[in-house]
N, C-alpha and C positions, 0 to 999 in steps of 0.2 A: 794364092795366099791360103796358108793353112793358121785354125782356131779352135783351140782345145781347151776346156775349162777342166783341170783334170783335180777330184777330189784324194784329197793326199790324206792319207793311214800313219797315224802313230807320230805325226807333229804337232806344233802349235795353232800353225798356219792351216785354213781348212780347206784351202783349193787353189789354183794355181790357173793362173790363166795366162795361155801362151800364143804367140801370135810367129807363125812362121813363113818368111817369104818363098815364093816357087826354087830356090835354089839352096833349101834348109839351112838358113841363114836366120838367125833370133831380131826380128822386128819389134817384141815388145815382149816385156813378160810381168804381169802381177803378182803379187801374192795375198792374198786373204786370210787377215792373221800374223800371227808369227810376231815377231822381234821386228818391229817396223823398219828401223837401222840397220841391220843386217839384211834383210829379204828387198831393202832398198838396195843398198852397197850394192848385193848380186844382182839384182834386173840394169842396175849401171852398167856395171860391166862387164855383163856377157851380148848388151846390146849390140848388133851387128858381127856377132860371131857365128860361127858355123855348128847347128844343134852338136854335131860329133866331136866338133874338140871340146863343147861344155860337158857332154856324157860324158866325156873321156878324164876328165878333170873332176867332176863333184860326185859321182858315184860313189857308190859307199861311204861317204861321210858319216859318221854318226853324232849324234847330240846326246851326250850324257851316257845313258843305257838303256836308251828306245831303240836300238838297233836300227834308226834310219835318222835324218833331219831334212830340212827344209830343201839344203844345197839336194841332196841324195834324192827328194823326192820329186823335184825338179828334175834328175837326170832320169829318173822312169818316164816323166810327163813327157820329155823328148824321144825317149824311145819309142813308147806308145806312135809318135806324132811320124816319128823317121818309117816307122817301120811298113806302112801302107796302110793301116787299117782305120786312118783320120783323112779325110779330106778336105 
């Protein structure tokens, strides 16, 4: 099991916390902050999906003209997590 509290830039939400099983698969994910409705809705339902098809789906999103959002900074926290450098 991989656990990353990852501090997110330029949202409302101030960090993100992700919880991934040994087959990068999304076991849990919080958000801290944010639009509680919306940062609910998404930890719903990307639960049990595979971190690469959530990057793959919420990356670049943007909120307004912060040039990022919650969904978007959520697909970095998986990246960070896929990529080897979290264990």
């Amino acid at each position: 099991m991989k656990e990353l509290v990852y501090e997110t830039q330029g949202t409302c939400a101030k960090a993100i916390r992700v919880l991934l099983n040994d087959n990068n698969v999304i076991e849990e994910v919080r958000f801290f902050g944010g639009c509680n409705g919306n940062t609910n809705g998404i930890c719903s339902l990307i639960k049990g999906m595979k971190a690469e098809d959530v990057i793959n789906r919420l990356q670049g999103i943007q909120c307004g003209n912060k040039g990022t959002s919650c969904p978007d900074q959520l697909s970095k926290a998986l990246k960070q997590m896929t990529s080897g450098a979290i264990n």
